[in-house]
C-alpha positions in Angstrom: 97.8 7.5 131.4 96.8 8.8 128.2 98.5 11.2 126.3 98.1 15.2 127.1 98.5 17.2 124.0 98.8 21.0 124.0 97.5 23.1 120.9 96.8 26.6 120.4 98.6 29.7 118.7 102.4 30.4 119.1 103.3 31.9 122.4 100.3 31.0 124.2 102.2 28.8 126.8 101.9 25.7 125.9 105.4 25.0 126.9 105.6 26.5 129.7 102.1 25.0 130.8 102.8 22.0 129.4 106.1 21.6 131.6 104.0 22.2 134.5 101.3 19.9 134.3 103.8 17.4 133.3 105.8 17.7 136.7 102.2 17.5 138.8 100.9 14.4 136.9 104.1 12.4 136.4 104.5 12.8 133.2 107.3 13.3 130.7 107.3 16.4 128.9 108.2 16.7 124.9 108.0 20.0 122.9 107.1 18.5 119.8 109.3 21.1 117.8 112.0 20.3 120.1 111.9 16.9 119.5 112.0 17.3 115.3 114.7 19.3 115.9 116.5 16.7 118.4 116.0 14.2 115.7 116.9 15.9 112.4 119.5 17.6 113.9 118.4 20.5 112.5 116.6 23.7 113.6 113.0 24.0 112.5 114.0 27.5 110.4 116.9 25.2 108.7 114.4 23.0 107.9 111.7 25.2 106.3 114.7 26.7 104.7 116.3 23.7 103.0 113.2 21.3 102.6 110.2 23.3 102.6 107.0 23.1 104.3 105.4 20.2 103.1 108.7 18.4 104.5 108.7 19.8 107.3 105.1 18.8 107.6 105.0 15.6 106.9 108.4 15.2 109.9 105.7 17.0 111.8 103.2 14.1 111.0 105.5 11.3 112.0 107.1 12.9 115.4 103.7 13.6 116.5 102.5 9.8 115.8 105.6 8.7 117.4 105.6 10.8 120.9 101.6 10.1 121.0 102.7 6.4 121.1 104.9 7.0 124.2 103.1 6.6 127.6 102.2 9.5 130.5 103.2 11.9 128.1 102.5 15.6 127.9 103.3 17.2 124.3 103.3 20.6 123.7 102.5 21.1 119.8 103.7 23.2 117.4 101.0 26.1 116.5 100.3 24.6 113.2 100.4 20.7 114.1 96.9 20.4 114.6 95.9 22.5 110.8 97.7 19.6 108.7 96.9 16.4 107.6 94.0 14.6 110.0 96.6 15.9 113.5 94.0 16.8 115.2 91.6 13.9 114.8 94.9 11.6 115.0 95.4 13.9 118.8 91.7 13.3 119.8 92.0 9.4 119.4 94.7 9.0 121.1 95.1 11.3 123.9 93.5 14.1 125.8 93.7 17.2 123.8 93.6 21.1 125.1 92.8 24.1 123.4 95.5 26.8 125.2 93.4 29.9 123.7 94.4 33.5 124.1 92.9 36.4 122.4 95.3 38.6 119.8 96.4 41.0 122.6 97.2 38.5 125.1 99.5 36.6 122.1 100.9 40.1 121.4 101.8 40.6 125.0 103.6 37.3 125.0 105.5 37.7 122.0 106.8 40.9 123.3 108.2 38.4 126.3 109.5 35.9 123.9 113.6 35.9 124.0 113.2 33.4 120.9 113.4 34.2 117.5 110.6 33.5 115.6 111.7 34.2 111.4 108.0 34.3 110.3 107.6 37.2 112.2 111.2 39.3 112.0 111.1 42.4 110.3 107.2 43.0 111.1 105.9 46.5 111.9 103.8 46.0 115.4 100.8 46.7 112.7 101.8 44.3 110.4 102.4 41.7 113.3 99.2 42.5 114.7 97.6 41.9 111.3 99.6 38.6 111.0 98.2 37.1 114.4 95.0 38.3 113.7 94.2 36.6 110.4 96.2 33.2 111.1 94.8 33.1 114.2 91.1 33.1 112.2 92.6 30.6 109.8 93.8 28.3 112.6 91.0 28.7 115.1 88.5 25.8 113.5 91.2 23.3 114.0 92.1 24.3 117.4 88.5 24.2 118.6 88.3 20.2 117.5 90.2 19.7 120.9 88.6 17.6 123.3 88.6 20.7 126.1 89.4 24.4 125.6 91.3 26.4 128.9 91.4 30.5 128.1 95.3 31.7 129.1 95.3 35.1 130.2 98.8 36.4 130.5 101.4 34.3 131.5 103.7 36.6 133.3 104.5 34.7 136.4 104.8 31.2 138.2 101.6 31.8 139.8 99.5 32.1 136.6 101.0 29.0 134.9 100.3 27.0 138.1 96.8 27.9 138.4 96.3 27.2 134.3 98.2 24.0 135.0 95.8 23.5 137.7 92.8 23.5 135.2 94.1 21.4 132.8 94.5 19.0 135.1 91.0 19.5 136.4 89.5 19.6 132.9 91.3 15.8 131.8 90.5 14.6 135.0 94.0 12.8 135.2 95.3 12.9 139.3 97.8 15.6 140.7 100.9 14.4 142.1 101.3 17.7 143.9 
């Protein structure tokens, strides 16, 4: 089975989706940040921090060719994976890609449910931070929408929702449901 790989804006669930669809297709789930960090032994702040963002980039780059290789896979990418380098035409060749895409209010929402920490954002006023989804969102948006099929996410507040969003990703790659 080919890859599945998740993109969209932070907080739109592709994690938590991602996880899902995973379980009901048989395949084995990797957070792509997760992984960087699992290999670098380092948190992704530590590493903006210490080495910058092209570094971290070009880490991106690699872990993301090297999970893509594995097989029945579902990755859940990081917000910016697919706005670097050819990622998302790399994504489309080999695997199935989806488009998680939530409007600014439903991102909001979800940040507000977040326990992580997310340093790009601390210290915004809910003005500023609105501002800040807004217009990366914009800048981000024409990379997203390169993926193969695009599933809206509403808010994820309970089991029920990610199910039935797992539910159509499933439906919209066509891959089987082990559930």
């Amino acid at each position: 089975m080919k890859a599945l790989l998740l993109v969209g804006y932070m907080c739109v669930g592709k994690t938590t989706v991602g996880r899902e669809v995973a379980k009901r297709t048989g395949r084995m789930f990797y957070d792509l940040d997760w992984y960087i960090e699992d290999r670098f032994r380092k948190r992704i702040p530590q590493i903006f921090a210490e080495e910058g963002e092209a570094r971290f980039r070009d880490m991106e780059r690699r872990m993301l060719h090297e999970l893509a290789e594995f097989e029945d896979v579902a990755v859940s990418c990081g917000g910016g994976t697919p706005c670097h380098f050819d990622n998302i035409d790399y994504m489309n060749t080999v695997g199935t890609t989806v488009y998680l895409q939530a409007a600014p209010e439903t991102i909001l929402a979800h940040l507000a449910l977040a326990k992580g920490r997310r340093p790009l954002l601390e210290g915004k006023t809910p003005d500023e931070l609105e501002a800040y989804v807004r217009n990366q969102l914009a800048e981000r948006e024409p990379y997203y929408t390169k993926a193969q099929h695009t599933v809206h996410v509403d808010i994820l507040d309970d089991i029920n929702k990610v199910s039935r969003l797992a539910e159509r990703i499933i439906k919209a790659e066509g891959a089987y449901s082990l559930s």
